[in-house]
Structures are given as structure tokens and as C-alpha cells.
N, C-alpha and C positions, 0 to 999 in steps of 0.2 A: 799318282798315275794319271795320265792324261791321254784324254779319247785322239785327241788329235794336237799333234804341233805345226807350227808355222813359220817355213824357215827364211829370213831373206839373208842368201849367201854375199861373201864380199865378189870383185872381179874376179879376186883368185887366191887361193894361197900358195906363198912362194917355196921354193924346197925345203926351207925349217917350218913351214906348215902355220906362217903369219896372215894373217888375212889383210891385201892389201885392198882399199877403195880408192872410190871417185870421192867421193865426201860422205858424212856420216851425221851432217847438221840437223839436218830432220828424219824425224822417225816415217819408214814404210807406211806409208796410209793405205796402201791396197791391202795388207793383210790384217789392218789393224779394221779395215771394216770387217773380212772373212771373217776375221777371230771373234766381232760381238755378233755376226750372224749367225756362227754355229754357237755361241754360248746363250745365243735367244732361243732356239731351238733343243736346250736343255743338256748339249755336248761341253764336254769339260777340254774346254783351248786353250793354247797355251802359243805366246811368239816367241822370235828369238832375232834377234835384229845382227846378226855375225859380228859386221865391222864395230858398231855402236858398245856390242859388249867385249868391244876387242879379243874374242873368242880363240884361239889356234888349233888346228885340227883336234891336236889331242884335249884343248878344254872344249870343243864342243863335241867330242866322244864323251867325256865323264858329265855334259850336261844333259845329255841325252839317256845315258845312262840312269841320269838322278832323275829325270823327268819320267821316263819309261811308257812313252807315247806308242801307241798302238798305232796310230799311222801320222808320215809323214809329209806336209805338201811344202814344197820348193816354188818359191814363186822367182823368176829370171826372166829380165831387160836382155837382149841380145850383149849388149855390155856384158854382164854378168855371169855369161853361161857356163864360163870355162868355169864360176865359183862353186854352180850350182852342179855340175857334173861333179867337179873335188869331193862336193858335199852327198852328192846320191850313191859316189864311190865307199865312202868312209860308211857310211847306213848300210850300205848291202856287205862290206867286208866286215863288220862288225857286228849286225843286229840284222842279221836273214828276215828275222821273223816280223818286222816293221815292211806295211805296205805304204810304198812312195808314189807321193802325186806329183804333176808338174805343172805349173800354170804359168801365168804373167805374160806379157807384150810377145816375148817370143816366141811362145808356144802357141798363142794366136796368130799368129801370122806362119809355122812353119809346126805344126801339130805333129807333122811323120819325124820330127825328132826323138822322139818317145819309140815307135820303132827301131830306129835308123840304133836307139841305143835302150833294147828292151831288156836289156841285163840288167839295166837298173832302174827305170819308170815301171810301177803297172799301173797309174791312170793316169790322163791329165784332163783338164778342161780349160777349153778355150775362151774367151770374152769373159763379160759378168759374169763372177761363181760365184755370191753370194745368195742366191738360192738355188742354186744347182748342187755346191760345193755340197753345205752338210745333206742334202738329199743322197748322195756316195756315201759318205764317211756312215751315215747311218744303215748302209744296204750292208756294207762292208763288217762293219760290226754286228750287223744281225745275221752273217755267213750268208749274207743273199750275193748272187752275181753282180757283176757290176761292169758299165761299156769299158774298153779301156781307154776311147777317146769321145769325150762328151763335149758339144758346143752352151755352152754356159745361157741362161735365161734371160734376157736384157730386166734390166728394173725398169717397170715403165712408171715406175713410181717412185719417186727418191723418197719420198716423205715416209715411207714404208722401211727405210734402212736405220736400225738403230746407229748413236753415232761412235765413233771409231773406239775401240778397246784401249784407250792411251794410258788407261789406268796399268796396263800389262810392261810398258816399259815408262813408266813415271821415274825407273831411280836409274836410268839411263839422261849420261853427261848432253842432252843435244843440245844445241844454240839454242839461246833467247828468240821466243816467239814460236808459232805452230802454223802450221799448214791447215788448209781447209777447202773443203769443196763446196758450190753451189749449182753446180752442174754439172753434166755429162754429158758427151758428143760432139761435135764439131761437122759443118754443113761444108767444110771446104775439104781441099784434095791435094795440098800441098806437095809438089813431086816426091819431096823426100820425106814427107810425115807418113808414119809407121800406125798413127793414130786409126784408123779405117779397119785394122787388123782386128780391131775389139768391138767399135762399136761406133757409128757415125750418128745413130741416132740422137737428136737433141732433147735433152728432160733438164727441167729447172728443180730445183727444190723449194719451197714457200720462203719466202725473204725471213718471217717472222722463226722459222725453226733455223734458219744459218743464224740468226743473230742472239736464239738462244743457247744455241753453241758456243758463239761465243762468250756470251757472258757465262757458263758454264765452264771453260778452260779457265777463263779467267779468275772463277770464284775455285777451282782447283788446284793456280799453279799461280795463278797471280799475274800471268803473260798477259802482256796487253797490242801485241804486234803479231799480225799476221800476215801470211802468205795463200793471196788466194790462187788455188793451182790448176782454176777452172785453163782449157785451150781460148775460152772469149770471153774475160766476164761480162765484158759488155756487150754481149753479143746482143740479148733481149734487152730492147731500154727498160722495158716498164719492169722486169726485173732485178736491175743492179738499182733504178731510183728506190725501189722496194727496201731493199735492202738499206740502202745510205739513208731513207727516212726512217728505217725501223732503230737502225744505230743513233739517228739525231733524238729523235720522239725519247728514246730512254735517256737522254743525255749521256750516253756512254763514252768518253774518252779512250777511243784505242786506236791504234796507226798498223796502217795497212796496207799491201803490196799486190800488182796482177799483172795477167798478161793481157792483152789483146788485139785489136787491130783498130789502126789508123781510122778507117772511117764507119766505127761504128763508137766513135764520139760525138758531143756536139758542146756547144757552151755550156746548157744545162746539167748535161751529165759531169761534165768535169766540176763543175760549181758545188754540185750536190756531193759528189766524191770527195774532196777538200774541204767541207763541213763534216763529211762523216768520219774523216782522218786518214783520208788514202794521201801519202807522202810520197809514193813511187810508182811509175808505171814503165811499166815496157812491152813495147811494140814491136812486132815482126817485119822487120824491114823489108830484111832477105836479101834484097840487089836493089843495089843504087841506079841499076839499069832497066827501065819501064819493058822493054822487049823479054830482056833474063823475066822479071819479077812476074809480068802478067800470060807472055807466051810461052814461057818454058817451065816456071812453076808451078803456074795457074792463081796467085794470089788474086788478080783483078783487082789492085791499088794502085791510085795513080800518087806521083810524086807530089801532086797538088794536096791531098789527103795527107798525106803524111806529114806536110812542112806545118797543115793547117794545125794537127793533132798536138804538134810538138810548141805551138806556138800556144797554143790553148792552155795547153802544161803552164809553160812559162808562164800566163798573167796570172793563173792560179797560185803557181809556186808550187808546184807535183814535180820532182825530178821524174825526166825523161829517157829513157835507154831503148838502145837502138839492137836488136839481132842483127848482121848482117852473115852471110854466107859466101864465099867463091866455089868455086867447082860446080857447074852444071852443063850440059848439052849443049853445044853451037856459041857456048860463054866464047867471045874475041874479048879479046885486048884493050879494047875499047871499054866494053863491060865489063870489065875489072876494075879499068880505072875509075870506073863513073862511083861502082861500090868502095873503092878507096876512100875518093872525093867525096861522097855523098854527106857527110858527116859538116861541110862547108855551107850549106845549108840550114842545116839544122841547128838547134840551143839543145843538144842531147848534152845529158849528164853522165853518163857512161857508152859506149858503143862495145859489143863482142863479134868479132870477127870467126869464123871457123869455116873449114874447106868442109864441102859435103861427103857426108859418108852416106854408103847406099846401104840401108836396113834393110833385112825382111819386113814385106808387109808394104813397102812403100812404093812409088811409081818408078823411083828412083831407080831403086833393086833391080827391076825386070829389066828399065833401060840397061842398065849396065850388063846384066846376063847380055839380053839381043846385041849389045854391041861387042860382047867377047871381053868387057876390063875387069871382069869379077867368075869367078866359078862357083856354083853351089856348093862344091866342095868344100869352100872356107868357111863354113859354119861348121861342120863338123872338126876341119881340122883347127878352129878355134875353139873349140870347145876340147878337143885332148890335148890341147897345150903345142900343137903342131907347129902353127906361126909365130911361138916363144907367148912371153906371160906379159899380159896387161892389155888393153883394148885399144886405147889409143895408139899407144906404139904397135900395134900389128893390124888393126881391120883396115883395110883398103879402102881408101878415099876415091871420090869419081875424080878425076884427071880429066878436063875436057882434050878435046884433039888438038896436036900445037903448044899444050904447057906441059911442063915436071912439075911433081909434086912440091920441088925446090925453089921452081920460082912462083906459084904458087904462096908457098910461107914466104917469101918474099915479100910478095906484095902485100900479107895479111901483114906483115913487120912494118910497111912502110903505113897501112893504114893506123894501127897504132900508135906507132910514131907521129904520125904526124896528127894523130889527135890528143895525144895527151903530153905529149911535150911543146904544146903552146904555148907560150908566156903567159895568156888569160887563163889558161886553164892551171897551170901549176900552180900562178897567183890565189885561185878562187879554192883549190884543195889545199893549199897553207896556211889559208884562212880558217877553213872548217876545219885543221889537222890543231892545229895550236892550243885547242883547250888539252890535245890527247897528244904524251908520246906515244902510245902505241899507235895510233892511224895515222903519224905521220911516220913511225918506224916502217909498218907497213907498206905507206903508200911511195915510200924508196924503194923498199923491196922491190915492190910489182915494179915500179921506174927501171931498174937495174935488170930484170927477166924481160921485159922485154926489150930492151936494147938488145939482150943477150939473144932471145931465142922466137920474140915478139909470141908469147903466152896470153892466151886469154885475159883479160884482165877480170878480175873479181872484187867485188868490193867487199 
């Protein structure tokens, strides 16, 4: 029997009750911290990862059933809510007497959901719950009251967080390598980042405790590749050199992936990263157009920063990948093309292109209410399956004024196109594809999707 479960639902399950995802490669880290915060706290947790354990309604009834969890928290991505409502529906028509929480990115940013559908939440908490969380789960078990909308405690301390419960889904198929964090919060405001909704505030964690993490996955499962999931790793210099000499000093061989932005590199950082095995980076481009990128999203990066970033890659030998986005406010024609082109510039190793979609929580969102292209509506009728099943094919993308969303994919076709059917560039993945048929099986594939439908590219 368990005090508490932890659920991360799929986008949705389809009318035979399959759970369909976005991907399923790496395991929930937000609930994988919850889970060793309330099991530090002396509560018996337990996860449950939907897609990961390819679960269908009816086997996560009889897992539920075998578990017999006294209460339940759902944690939901705006992506995801229509999976998470499936899943609070299936709980409360089968197991009344289970109390359901809700938390994650969405319910920070839009809390009156829980409301708006109080048939089946009675609590949620917004931002950081991993010391709020089990503070509820234990009022609730001891018959004490409890808020039904509680704002989460920030950690002002990472160092204080035990690290993620991965031992709870260890015999879960995910891809080679782990995700990991070294900090929390982000200082910028990105039109369309949803990020502010939780928590803006910036906390590092001590170099010496991320890099006993990872020799600690590593002496557990043997991975030697990570994925760092910080918004900047490099945001702090004197903290990512931390890190890259804590990983050299042990002589530790492992290879490693991050996001972050263009000018908050320099020579030394990239040098000391490339000794410590960082192999990939990618930067937020966003728009190849200086006016879209700095006046309408607010990045404040100039195009000079970014060629510099990506050129620093190259003498290192870091593959480099580009974010780009279309669809924003006062975006002309012009600035489309410059995000098309922009890639003419660069020695990127991969580019992803996508139209913006406007989240709760983001600046984006509210633009699109005040202009009339989105209704609050569409969250709830995304979430009861109103706008038909899946995310991508239903949430409404910003459309600026003057384009369809048709030509729009258009142009995101032609930018693809013309980046990865270069003769240099197909040359230089036939080369890296030749030890492997499967990555060059693969990298036909993706050739052939998008000719077809110009699809994100993934490697």
C-alpha cells in the first residue's frame, strides 16, 4: 500500500484506451525528485511513468488497484492535460476514495483549472512542491484540512534536495543516457516561454554534488551520457567551469549535452567543456531576424553572438544546433526569410524549426487573448478532448497578421530543405551514417518526412 503515487499521464489515451505520447526517452525528473522528497520525509511513494510503462487505461486501473495508493498527484505539461484529465477521470470513476492532486507547468500557470474541473482535483500546488508537496500529503493522512490550491515553496537551496528516485523506474526500456539538473530558474522572459509560471528565480547547485550524481548513475546503470536540462547551463561561468574541472580533476570519461545561449560563452568555457566531454550543444536561436529576436521576444542577442558561439563549437569540435521558431507579433516576410536563411551563416549541426504556439503562463498567451487569435476557452476544451486528441494537431499556433498557418509550414519546409539537402551536408551524414545501417536507415527516413511534410528533424 502506498501513502502517495505519482502519476505522469500520456497526451491522451485514444478510444481503445492506448496511451499515445510525444516521446517517452527519458524518465519524468519532476516527479522523480517529488517521489525522494516525500520518501525522505519518511512517506511510502511510489511513480508511474504512463507512456514509458505503455500502461492503457484498463492496466493502469489494475495498477492502481495493486498499488492501492491513498492519494493521488498527476503532474501535466499543458501538452499533456487532456492525458491527465483521462487519468483523474478513470480515479474518481473507479477509486472515489483516493484523494487527487494536480501539479506540473500547467497548473502553475493556470491553478483555476482544478476549479473550473473540481469533480475530479481536490488539491493542487503550483511552482516547487517538493517541500510543500509532502507537507499536504501528510495533513491529509493525518485527517487534518488541507488548502485546495497551495503555491509551492521555492528551494532556495538545491543542495538540500535529495537526488531523483530513478531507482523507482530503473526496469523501464528509456534511451541510453539521463537527464540531470544543475540548476533552476531562468533571468530572461522569452515571449513564448511558459518557464516564469514556476519559478524565475536562479539557484545553482555545488558543481561537486552534480558531478557526484553523476558518477553515482553511472556506478548504477553504467550510462555514461547525459543530458543537461538546466534553461542556461552556462548561464553562471564560474559554475559550469565548476563543474567541467570537477568532471576533469576525477578523470571521469562521460559525454554530455545542454542548452543555452549564444553569449554566455567564451573561448575558455567552450575549451574546458570539450575536455570535460560535452559533445553537443544547442542554442536558442529563435529568429534569424535581430528586430523578431530582440524586440518582440526579448532575447537581447545579437546575430554577431551567435555566429561567434557557433564558430567556437566548430574549433572545439562541439556539434552545434540551432532552435529557430516562426510565428510571432508584427513577424513580415522579411523576417521569415532571414529565419529561413539564417542557417547560411552558421556551421550548425542540426537546426529545428517550429511555428510558436502560445502556452499558458507565457507573454505569448496573453498577446494572443488581447489580439482575439486564441480564447481561454481552448484549454478546457482541450483538455475534454473538444478540439479532437493529440496536442500538436489541435493547440492553435500564433498566426502573425498576413500569413496561414499553411504558408507558414511552408516556409518551415523550405527552411529544412534547404538545410539538410545540401550536398555538404548529406556528404558529411553519410560519412558519420556508414559505420551504422540503422542512422543511415534513419537519416532517409527523416530525408523523406520532410520532403513530405518538412517535420522537425530529430536526431
Amino acid at each position: 500500500m502506498l501513502d502517495v503515487l505519482l502519476i505522469y499521464p500520456p497526451i491522451y489515451f485514444d478510444k481503445n484506451g492506448n496511451p499515445k505520447c510525444l516521446d517517452v526517452e527519458y524518465p519524468p525528473l519532476g516527479i522523480l525528485y517529488l517521489a525522494s522528497s516525500a520518501k525522505e520525509k519518511g512517506l511510502n511513494a511510489g511513480v508511474c511513468d504512463v507512456g514509458a510503462e505503455e500502461l492503457t487505461l484498463g492496466l493502469l486501473k489494475e495498477k492502481i488497484k495493486k498499488d492501492k495508493p491513498k492519494i493521488i498527484g498527476i503532474s501535466s505539461m499543458t501538452a499533456n492535460l487532456r492525458g491527465a484529465i483521462q487519468t483523474a477521470e478513470l480515479i474518481r470513476e473507479n477509486f472515489p476514495e483516493i484523494i487527487i492532486g494536480l501539479g506540473g507547468s500547467h497548473f502553475s500557470a493556470d491553478s483555476e483549472i482544478i476549479n473550473r474541473f473540481s469533480h475530479l482535483f481536490d488539491f493542487g500546488v503550483t511552482g516547487e512542491a517538493e517541500i510543500t508537496f509532502p507537507k499536504i500529503v501528510k495533513k491529509i493522512l493525518a485527517g487534518e484540512p488541507f488548502e485546495k490550491i497551495t503555491r509551492g515553496e521555492i528551494v532556495e537551496n538545491l543542495d538540500i534536495l535529495p537526488e531523483p528516485a530513478r531507482d523507482l523506474v530503473a526496469h523501464l526500456p528509456y534511451k541510453t543516457g539521463t537527464m540531470i539538473f544543475s540548476s533552476r530558474g531562468c533571468p530572461y522572459n522569452c515571449i513564448f516561454c511558459s518557464r516564469p509560471a514556476i519559478s524565475s528565480k536562479i539557484r545553482y547547485r555545488s558543481p561537486i554534488l552534480v558531478v557526484n550524481e553523476m558518477e553515482n548513475i553511472y556506478k548504477q546503470t553504467g550510462n555514461v551520457f547525459f543530458i543537461f536540462e538546466d534553461d542556461t547551463l552556462t548561464l553562471d561561468r564560474t559554475h559550469i567551469l565548476g563543474i567541467c574541472e570537477e568532471i576533469i580533476k576525477r578523470g571521469l570519461v562521460f559525454s554530455w549535452t545542454a542548452i543555452t545561449r549564444a553569449d554566455r560563452v567564451d573561448e575558455e568555457i567552450i575549451e574546458k567543456m570539450k575536455r570535460a566531454g560535452c559533445k553537443e550543444m544547442t542554442f536558442g536561436v529563435e529568429s534569424g531576424s535581430e528586430r523578431i529576436r530582440n524586440e518582440v521576444i526579448g532575447k537581447n542577442l545579437s546575430d554577431k553572438d551567435i555566429k561567434k558561439a557557433f564558430s567556437l563549437c566548430k574549433k572545439y569540435k562541439i556539434r552545434a544546433n540551432a532552435f529557430l521558431m516562426l510565428g510571432f507579433p508584427t513577424e513580415n516576410r522579411e523576417d521569415v526569410l532571414q529565419t529561413v536563411n539564417f542557417y547560411k551563416g552558421l556551421s550548425a549541426n542540426i537546426i529545428g524549426v517550429h511555428i510558436s504556439l502560445p502556452l499558458p503562463g507565457s507573454r505569448l498567451w496573453v498577446k494572443a487573448l488581447e489580439e482575439k487569435k486564441i480564447d481561454f476557452g481552448i484549454i478546457d476544451k482541450y483538455a475534454k478532448g473538444e478540439l479532437g486528441e493529440g496536442f500538436h494537431e489541435n493547440w492553435p499556433h500564433y498566426i502573425p497578421d498576413g500569413f496561414s498557418f499553411d504558408e507558414l509550414e511552408d516556409y518551415r519546409k523550405k527552411a529544412y530543405t534547404g538545410f539538410y539537402f545540401r550536398p555538404s551536408y548529406v556528404l558529411m551524414r553519410l560519412i558519420q551514417d556508414i559505420t551504422s545501417w540503422g542512422k543511415l536507415k534513419f537519416d532517409v527516413q527523416t530525408g523523406i518526412s520532410l520532403l513530405i511534410k518538412g517535420n522537425t528533424y530529430r536526431q
